[in-house]
C-alpha positions in Angstrom: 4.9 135.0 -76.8 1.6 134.4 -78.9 1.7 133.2 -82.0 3.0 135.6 -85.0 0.0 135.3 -87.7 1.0 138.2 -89.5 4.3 136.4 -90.5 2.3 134.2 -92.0 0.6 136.6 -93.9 3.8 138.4 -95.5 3.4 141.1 -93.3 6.3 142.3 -91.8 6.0 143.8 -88.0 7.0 147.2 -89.4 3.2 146.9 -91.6 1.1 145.7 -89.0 2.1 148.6 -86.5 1.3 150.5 -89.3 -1.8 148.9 -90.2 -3.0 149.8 -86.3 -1.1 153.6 -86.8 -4.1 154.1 -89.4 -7.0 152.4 -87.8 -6.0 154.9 -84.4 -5.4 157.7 -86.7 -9.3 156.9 -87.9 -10.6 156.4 -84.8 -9.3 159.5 -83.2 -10.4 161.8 -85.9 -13.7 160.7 -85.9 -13.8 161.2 -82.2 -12.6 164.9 -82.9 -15.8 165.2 -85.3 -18.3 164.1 -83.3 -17.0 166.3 -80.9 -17.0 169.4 -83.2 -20.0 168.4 -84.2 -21.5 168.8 -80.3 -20.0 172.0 -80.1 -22.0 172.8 -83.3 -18.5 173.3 -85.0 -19.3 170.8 -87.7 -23.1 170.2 -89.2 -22.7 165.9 -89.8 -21.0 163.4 -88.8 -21.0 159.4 -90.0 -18.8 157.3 -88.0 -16.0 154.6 -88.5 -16.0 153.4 -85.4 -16.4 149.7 -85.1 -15.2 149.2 -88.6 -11.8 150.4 -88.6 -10.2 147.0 -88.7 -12.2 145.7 -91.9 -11.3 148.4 -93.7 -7.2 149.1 -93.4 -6.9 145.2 -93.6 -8.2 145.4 -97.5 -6.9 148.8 -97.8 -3.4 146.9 -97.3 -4.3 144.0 -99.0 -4.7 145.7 -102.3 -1.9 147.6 -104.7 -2.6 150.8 -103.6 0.0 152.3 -106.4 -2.4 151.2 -109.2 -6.2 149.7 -107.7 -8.7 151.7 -107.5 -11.4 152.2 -104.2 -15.1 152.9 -104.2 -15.3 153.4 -100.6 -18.7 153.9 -98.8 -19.1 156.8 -96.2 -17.8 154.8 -93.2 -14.9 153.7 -94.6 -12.2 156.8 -92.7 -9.9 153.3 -92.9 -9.9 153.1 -96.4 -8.8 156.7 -97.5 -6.4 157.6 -94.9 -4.4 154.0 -95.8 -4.9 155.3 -99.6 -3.3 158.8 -99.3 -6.0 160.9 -97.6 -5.1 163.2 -94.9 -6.1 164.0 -91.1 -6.3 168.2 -92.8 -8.4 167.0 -96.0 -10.6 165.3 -93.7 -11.2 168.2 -91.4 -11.5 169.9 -94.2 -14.7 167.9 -95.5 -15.9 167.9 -92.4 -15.8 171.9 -91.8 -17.2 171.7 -95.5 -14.5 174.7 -96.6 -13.7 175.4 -100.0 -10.2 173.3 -99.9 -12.2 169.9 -99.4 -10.3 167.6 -102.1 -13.8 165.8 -101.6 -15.9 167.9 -103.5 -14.9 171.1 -102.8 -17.7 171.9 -99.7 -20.6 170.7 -102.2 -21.3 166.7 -100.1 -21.8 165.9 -96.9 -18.9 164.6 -95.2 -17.8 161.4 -95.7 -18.5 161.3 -99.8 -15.1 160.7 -100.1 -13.5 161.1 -103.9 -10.0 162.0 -105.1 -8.6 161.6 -108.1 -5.1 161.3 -107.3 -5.2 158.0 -104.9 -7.7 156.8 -107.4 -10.4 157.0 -104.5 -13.6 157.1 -106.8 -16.3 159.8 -105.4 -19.7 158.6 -104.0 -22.6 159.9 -103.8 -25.7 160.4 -101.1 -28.1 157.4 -102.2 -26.4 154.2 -101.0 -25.1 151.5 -103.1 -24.8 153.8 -106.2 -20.7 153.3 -105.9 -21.1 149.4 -107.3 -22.2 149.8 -110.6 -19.3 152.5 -110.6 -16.7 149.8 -109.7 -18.0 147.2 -112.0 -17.4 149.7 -114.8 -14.1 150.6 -114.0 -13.4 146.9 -113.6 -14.5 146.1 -117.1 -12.7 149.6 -118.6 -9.5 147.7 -116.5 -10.1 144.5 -118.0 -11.1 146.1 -122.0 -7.6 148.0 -122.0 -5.7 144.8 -120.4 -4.9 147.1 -117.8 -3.6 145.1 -114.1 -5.1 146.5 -111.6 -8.2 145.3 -109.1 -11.3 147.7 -107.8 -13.0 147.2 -104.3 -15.9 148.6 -103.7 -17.1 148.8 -99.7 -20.9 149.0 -98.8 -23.1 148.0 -95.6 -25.4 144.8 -95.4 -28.3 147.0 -95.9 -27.1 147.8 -99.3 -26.6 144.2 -100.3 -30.4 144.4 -100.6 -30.1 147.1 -103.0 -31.1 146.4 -106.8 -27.3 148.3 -107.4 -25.8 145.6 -105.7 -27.6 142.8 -107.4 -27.2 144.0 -110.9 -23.1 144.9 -110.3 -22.8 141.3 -109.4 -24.4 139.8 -111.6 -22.5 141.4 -114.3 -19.2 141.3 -112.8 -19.9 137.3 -112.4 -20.8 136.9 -116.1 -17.9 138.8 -117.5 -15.4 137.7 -114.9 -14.1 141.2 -113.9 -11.3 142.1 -111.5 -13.7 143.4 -108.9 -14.6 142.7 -104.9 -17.5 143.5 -103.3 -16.4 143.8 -99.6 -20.0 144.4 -97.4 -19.0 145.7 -94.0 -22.2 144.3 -92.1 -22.2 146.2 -88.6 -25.6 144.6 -88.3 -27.4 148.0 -88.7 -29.2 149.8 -91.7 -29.9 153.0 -89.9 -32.6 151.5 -87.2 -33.6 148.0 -88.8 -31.1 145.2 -87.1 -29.5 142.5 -90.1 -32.2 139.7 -89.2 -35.1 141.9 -90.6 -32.7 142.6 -93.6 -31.7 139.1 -95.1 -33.9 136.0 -95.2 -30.3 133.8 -95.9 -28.2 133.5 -93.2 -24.9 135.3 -94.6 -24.8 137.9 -96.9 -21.3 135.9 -98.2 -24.4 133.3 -99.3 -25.8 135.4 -102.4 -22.6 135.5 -103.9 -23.0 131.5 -105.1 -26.2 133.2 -107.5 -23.7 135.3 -109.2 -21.4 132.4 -110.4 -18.1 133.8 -107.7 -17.0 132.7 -104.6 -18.1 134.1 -100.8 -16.6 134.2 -97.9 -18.0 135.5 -94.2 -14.8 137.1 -92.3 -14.4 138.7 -88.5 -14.5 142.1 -89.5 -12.9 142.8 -86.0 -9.4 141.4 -87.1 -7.7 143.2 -89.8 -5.5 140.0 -90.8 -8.3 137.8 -91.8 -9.4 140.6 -93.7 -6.3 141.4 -95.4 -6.0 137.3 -96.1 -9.3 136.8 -98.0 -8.7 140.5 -99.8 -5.6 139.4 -101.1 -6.9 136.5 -102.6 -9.7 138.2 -104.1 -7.3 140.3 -105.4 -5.3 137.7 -106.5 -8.2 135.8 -108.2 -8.8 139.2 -109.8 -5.9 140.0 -111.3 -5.7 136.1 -112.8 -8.7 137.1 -114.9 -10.9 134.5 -112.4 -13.1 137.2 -111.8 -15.1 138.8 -108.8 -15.4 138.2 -105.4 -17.9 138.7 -102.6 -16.8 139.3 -98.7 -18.6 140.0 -95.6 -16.8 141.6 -93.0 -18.4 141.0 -89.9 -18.4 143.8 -87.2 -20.3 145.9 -85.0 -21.0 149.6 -85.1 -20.4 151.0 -82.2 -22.2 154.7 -82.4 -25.3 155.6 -83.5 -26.3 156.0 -87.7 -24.7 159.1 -87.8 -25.2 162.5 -85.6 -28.5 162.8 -86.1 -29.8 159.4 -84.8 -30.5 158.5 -81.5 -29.8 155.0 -81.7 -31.3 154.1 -78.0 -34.6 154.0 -79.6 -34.2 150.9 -81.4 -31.2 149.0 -79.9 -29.9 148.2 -75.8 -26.9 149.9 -74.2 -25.8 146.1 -73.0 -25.5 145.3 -76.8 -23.3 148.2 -77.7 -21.0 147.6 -74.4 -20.9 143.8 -75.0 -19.4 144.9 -78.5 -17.2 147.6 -77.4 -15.5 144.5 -75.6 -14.2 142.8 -79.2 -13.2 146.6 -80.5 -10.5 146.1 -83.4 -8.7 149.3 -81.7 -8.6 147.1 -78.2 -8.1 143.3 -79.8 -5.7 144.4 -82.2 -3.7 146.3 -80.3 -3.3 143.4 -77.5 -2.2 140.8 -80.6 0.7 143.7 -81.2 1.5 144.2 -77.1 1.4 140.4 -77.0 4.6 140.1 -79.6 6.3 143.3 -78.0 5.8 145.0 -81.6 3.9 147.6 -79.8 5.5 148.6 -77.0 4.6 151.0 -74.0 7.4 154.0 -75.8 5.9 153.1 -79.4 2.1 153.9 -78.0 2.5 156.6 -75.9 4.5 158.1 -78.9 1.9 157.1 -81.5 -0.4 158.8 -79.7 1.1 161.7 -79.0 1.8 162.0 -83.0 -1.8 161.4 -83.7 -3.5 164.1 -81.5 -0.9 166.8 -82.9 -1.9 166.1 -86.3 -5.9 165.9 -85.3 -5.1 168.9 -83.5 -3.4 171.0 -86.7 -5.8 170.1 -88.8 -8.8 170.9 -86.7 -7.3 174.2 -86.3 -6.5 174.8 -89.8 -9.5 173.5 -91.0 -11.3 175.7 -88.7 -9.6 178.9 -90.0 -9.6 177.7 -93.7 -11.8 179.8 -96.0 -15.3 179.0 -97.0 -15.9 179.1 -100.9 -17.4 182.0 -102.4 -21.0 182.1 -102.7 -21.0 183.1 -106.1 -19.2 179.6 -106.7 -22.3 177.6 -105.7 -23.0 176.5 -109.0 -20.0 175.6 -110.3 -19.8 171.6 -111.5 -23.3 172.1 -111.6 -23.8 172.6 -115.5 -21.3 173.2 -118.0 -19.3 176.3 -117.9 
């Protein structure tokens, strides 16, 4: 038997199956889309894949009754673990008028709803910091308890947005973390053309909070350093910077051909420490994911990717003559 870490953790087995239910659930959907997107069903795609891990192991670290999420268009992990579902997604991604996102007006993967207190985003990257910041100081003006985590790649830790949250969240101690999910990649230009330090986790010391550097590939190290953060948060010691460490494993989105700037053997040597692969082994290993419980699982999944690419399919498109609505003031 290998050693139970979750235990450890406070996680009961019951959570951590869950925990991989979602990062599958991710995983598969976006497999649908880029599918649908091939079949020129769908116009965009951005993946998850490679990051899936990262991102339900803070999504479970956090109160997700009463903190709020700034996610960043990878982050499928993030929104299905905070209330989102397989048919909302589809229906962003078919861009038809019952998107919760923004009612067919973004590109897929600007995620925002109001009732899981998943905060919108917007096309230019890095723009959902400042955003979490402020809601971090509205939570900490009205002695509210609650945390805000904001996701974004390594390429926008080099984003003035970035710099300027931090440093304000580090001088009024807010109840914020900044979680950067560095798959190495912004778009074409690999992280050692990006950063002059060695870690992103090592700007965080200029902003007066601590940093840590995490295997983004292993959702219970991410939960662990979350929950502090969290923690640390909600004690009034203020904000946090995380790295996440993990790999993307497709190209920028469906419109890039990533061959032209990075080798096959680097993607297949990091297919090989896939959360959806490692994590599942830790489970098999403790029997908490047995043969039955998979094959099950994934049955479940595909019929609910499979409903809701129908439905979404056959779902309306909004009226033209609603184009500029939340445009200007009606």
């Amino acid at each position: 038997m290998a050693e139970n870490r979750h235990e450890k953790l406070g996680l009961t087995d019951d959570q951590v199956l869950e925990m991989y239910r979602i990062m599958l659930t991710a995983r598969k959907v976006d497999e649908r889309m880029w599918l649908l997107n091939r079949a020129g069903k769908i116009p965009f795609v951005i993946s998850c894949q490679g990051q899936e891990a990262a991102q339900v192991g803070a999504a479970f670290a956090l109160d997700r009754d009463k903190d709020y999420v700034l996610p960043y268009y990878r982050d499928m992990g993030v929104v299905i673990a905070f209330g989102m579902t397989v048919k909302e997604l589809m229906l962003s991604g078919f861009a038809k008028a019952e998107d919760p996102n923004s009612g067919s007006r973004q590109m897929p993967g600007h995620f925002g709803q109001k009732k899981n207190r998943i905060v919108t985003g917007s096309s230019p990257v890095t723009t959902q910091v400042p955003h979490a910041v402020g809601i971090a100081l509205a939570g900490k003006m009205e002695k509210k308890d609650f945390v805000s985590l904001v996701t974004f790649g390594e390429g926008s830790s080099n984003q003035g947005d970035f710099h300027e949250g931090a440093n304000f969240a580090g001088v009024h101690k807010l109840p914020v973390i900044f979680m950067v999910e560095n798959n190495k990649y912004a778009i074409s230009i690999p992280v050692e053309r990006q950063l002059a330090c060695e870690k992103v986790s090592d700007r965080a010391i200029g902003y007066g909070m601590p940093g840590y550097t995490v295997d983004g590939n292993d959702p219970l190290e991410v939960f662990e350093v979350v929950k502090q953060a969290a923690e640390r948060g909600r004690n009034g010691e203020g904000p946090t910077l995380i790295e996440a460490v993990s790999y993307r494993l497709t190209a920028h989105s469906s419109d890039d051909d990533d061959r032209t700037y990075r080798e096959k053997e680097e993607v297949d040597e990091a297919r090989k420490k896939d959360s959806i692969i490692t994590f599942g082994n830790y489970l098999r290993s403790l029997d908490i994911l047995t043969e039955d419980i998979e094959k099950q699982m994934n049955e479940e999944i595909t019929d609910l990717v499979n409903e809701a690419t129908d439905y979404a399919e056959n779902a309306p498109y909004a009226d033209p003559e609603s184009a500029l609505k939340y445009v200007y003031e009606e």
